[in-house]
C-alpha positions, 0 to 999 in steps of 0.5 A: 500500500502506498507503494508505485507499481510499474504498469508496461502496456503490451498492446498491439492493433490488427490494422492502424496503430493505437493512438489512445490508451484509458487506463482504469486501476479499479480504485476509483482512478483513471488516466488517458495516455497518448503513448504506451510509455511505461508509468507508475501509479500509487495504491494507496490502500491495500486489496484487490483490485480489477486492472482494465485498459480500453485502446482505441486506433487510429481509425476510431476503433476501441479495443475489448475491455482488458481486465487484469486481477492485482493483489496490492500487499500492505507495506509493514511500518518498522517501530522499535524502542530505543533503550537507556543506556550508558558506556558501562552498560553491558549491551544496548537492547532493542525492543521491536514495535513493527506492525502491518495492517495485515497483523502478519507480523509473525511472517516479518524478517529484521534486518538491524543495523546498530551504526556502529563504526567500532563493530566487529566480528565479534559484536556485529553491526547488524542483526537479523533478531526481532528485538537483537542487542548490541556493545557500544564502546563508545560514548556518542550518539548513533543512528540505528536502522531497521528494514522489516520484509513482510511475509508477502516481501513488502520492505520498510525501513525506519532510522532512529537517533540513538544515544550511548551516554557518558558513564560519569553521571553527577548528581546534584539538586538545589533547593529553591528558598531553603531558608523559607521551607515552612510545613505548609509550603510546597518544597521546590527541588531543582535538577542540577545533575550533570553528565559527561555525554549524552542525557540522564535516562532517570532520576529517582527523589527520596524526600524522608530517606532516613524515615522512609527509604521505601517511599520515592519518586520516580522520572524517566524523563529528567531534564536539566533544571527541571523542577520536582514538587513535595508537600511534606506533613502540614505540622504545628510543632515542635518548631523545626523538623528535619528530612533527608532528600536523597537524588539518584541519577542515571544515565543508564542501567549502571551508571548512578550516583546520588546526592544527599542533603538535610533540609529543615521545616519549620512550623506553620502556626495555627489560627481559630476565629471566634466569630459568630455565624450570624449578627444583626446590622444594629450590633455596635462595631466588636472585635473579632478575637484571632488565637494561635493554639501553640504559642506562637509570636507574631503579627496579624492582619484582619480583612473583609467588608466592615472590618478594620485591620484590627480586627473591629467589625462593624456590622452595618458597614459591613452591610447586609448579606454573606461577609467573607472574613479573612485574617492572616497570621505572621510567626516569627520564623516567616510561616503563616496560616490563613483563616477565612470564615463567613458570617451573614449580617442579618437586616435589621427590621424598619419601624416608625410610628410618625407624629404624636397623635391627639386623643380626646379624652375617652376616645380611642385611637388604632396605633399604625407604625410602619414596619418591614421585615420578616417574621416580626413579633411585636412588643408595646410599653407600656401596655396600659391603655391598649387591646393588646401588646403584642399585635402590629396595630393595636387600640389605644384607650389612654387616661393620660398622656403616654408615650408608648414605645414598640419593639419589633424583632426579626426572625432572626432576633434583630431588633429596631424600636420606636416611640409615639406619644398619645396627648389625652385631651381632657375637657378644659376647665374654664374658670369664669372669674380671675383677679389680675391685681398683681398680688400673685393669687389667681392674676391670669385666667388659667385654662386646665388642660387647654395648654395640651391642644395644639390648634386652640384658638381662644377669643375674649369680647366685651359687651360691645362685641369688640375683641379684647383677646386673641390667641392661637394656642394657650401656653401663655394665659390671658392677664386681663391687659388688651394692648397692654393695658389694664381693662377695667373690672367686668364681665366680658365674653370668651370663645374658645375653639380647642380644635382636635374634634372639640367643639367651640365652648363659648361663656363670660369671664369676670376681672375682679380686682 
């Protein structure tokens, strides 16, 4: 397969002379030639195929269908594994790999030539074995040959640079950071090993060699400079420990040597957060307390929405939701512990209760916050005057002028409070007489309870109708002046309009003096 055959045409004419041959190979191909010229064509696949060839003359006559069956045989593909090894290695083995479509293999004849100008009779070139072996004396790099023959005498060869290395390998690692090698870190170990020729083939890495002379890692594929990671035991004390690494290096099956060197960890420190799970934004700023469970000295550093490096925590400038908490402890031997923990801040719920309301006496009054939440219970002090304390609206009856305060807490014990103030306003108590002579006793025309309403107008006449008073709101009483001038003694005339859904009381009042 993929291999040109020769086609020779052999064709004659019983009159004129051909002039035309189409050429149809069966493999979904064809050519049309104008000489009978001998030429190639390619069988990309193995098989059988129907070989026809159609002439046509000069005189524009087409010959019989030629039909000729051809076996194309596929071709075998040479593969073999190159073996790893140095000067002092007894023998070079060689491991065959070939193949064929056909899975003939067991028909393959091996023709090996190992490119060795130092052969001899004695150790030969060449070699006719499936997987042969050969000496190399010298230390250098060879290109090794092998042409397989299929049972059907399909011939492929395959070459392969192939390296004897040097019998002096020398061992060497460099450990990245020495001074820096915490419990927690990942050990860095770089290959420094060097070889007189050729390549190392392995590298074996021992990282507790004293301990553990059983446990290694193996590389059959080193590289100069190449880096090898190990996590030894996280550990918190005592405050160093001690391992042997050991390297061994190849460069073939005999050639070896090793390193060993000690290197020192030192203790990581241990960190534990006392946070709560949760808190509710109205909590006051607190600290957050970081304790290192061996001993160890140090410095920290807090981070994290709505907390200061200290380690202060506010909760509402934290905000609501899942905050990530992050503290970070320095020892003194350099090594750290990272501590990161969640805690939800939980919303505080939302509560007004507006202006102070104005009752009249005896009346009643529903008491109507504004609230947000989730799962809210509510509690009214005092409970004195109202249906219920623990409802969101409850009735208010109050005697007397209360302030009542509501605190709503959240399913989640988040609490928020707020106040209103139910002003009692009681019937006025309108004295019809006062005495406005300076002596201290009854010198202004004091209204018990009128001082409480807001909106109260109160208006004083005389008998001719004009007005001698007028004032919006009572908090200063009347002392019997108009403009600031005595009136004389008599009986003059009121109307008070207290607003708050009083009506308008109206009656005389007497300056005596």
């Amino acid at each position: 397969a993929s291999q040109a055959i020769t086609v020779t045409d052999q064709s004659t004419a019983a009159e004129g002379k051909i002039i035309q041959w189409n050429w149809i190979f069966g493999d979904g191909t064809t050519q049309t030639l104008t000489s009978n010229l001998s030429f190639q064509h390619v069988y990309k696949t193995a098989g059988n195929y129907n070989l026809k060839l159609i002439t046509t003359t000069d005189f524009g006559c087409n010959s019989d269908t030629l039909t000729l069956p051809i076996t194309i045989h596929p071709l075998p593909e040479p593969d073999f594994i190159l073996p790893k090894v140095c000067i002092s290695d007894a023998f070079a083995l060689f491991t065959d790999k070939s193949s064929i479509s056909d899975h003939s293999e067991s028909g393959f004849t091996y023709a090996w030539d190992f490119g060795d100008a130092a052969a001899n009779a004695a150790n030969p070139n060449t070699s006719a074995q499936k997987n042969p072996q050969h000496k190399y004396i010298r230390a250098a790099d060879y290109k090794v040959k092998l042409t397989v023959t299929s049972k059907d005498g399909c011939v492929a060869d395959t070459t392969f640079k192939f390296t004897v290395n040097g019998a002096v390998p020398k061992a060497d690692f460099t450990v990245l950071n020495p001074d820096d090698l915490c419990s927690k870190r990942t050990v860095m170990i770089r290959n420094t090993s060097t070889l007189d020729f050729g390549n190392l083939t392995k590298v074996v890495l021992f990282y507790d060699y004293t301990n553990h002379p059983d446990q290694f890692e193996t590389d059959e594929n080193p590289s100069a400079d190449k880096l090898y990671k190990h996590q030894y035991p996280v550990f918190h004390t005592p405050a160093t420990v001690n391992y042997t690494v050991l390297m061994r290096t190849y460069s073939g099956e005999s050639c070896v040597d090793e390193k060993m060197q000690v290197i020192t960890l030192k203790a990581d420190p241990q960190i534990v957060l006392a946070l709560p799970d949760q808190v509710c934004a109205e909590v006051p700023p607190f600290q957050i307390q970081a304790t290192e469970l061996n001993n160890y000295a140090g410095s920290g550093l807090f981070s994290g929405s709505g907390i200061s490096a200290a380690g202060l925590l506010d909760p509402a400038s934290a905000g609501i939701g899942t905050k990530t908490i992050t503290y970070i402890f320095t020892a003194q031997n350099g090594c750290s512990d990272t501590v990161t923990k969640q805690i939800i801040i939980n919303p505080t719920p939302k509560v007004s209760l507006g202006k102070a309301i104005y009752l009249l006496e005896g009346a009643s009054t529903t008491l109507k916050p504004t609230i947000s939440g989730n799962g809210l219970t509510y509690k009214w002090t005092p409970s004195l005057g109202l249906n219920a304390d623990n409802v969101s609206n409850p009735v208010a009856t109050p005697q007397n002028n209360t302030t009542y305060k509501l605190t709503v807490t959240s399913a989640n014990g988040c609490t928020n409070a707020a106040e209103i103030t139910v002003m009692v306003l009681k019937l006025p108590v309108i004295p019809n007489t006062f005495t406005p002579n300076n002596d201290g006793i009854n010198d202004i025309w004091n209204i018990k309870y009128l001082d409480s309403y807001p909106n109260v107008i109160v208006e004083v006449f005389n008998r001719y109708g004009e007005r001698m008073y007028y004032s919006a709101g009572y908090a200063t009483p009347w002392d019997g002046r108009y403009k600031g001038a005595e009136l004389p003694v008599g009986t003059y005339y009121y109307i008070i309009s207290p607003g708050s859904g009083r009506d308008k009381i109206a009656g005389p009042i007497t300056i005596i003096r």
